[in-house]
N, C-alpha and C positions, 0 to 999 in steps of 0.2 A: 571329557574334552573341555578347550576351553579356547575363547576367542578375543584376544586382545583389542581394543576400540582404541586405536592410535589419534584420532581424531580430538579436535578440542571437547571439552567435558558437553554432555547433551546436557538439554535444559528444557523445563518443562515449568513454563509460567514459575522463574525466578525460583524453583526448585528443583538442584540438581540431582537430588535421588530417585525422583521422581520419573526425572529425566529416562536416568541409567540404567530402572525397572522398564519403563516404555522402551528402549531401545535395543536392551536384551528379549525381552518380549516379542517384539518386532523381526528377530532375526529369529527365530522357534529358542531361544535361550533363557537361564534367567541369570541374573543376578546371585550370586554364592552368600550362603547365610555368612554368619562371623568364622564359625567353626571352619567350615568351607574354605574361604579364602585364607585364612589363617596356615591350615594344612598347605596351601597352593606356593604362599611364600616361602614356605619351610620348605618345599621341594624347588624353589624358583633355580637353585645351584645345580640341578641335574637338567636342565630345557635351558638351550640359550633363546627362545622364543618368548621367555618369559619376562616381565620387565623385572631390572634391578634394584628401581627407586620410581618413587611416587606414591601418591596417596590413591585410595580406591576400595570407593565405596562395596559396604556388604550390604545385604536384604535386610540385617537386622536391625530394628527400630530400637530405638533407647526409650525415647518419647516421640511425643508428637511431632514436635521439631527438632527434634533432632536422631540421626542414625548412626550405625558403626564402622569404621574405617580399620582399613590397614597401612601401614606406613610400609612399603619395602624394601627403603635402605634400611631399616633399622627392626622391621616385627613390632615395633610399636603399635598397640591399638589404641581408639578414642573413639568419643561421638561428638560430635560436632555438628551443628545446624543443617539441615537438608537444602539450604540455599549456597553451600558450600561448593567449589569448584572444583571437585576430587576427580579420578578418573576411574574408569568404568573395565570391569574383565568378565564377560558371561561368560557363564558354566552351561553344558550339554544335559539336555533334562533325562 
């Protein structure tokens, strides 16, 4: 299962992935690794509850500062700084 954070991106002391681990956390959820959310966009065409576009953060860490993204207008991934204002999709543990 999986619960979309419509809300502005969480934050956690000027670090958003941080954030968006606490926040999934917080609701009994986590965070979907890369692999995880990767699959999630690839089905995002079968759930219209799914978003279409936006960025959003996965659990997986590249480095220190920085973690893995998905793009989904596009399935582009990246890493990019964990101070970044990406948005948040937890997964059902």
């Amino acid at each position: 299962s999986y619960d979309p954070i419509s809300e502005a991106p969480y934050t956690s002391n000027n670090n958003y992935w941080a954030g968006a681990r606490e926040k999934c956390a917080s609701m009994g959820m986590t965070l979907p690794d890369r692999g995880t959310l990767k699959s999630i966009y690839n089905q995002k065409g079968n759930y219209d509850t799914l978003p279409k576009s936006g960025w959003f953060w996965s659990s997986s860490e590249y480095s220190t500062f920085y973690a893995w993204h998905v793009n989904f207008s596009s399935g582009n991934e990246g890493s990019y700084r964990k101070s970044s204002p990406y948005g948040v999709l937890c997964v059902g543990n």
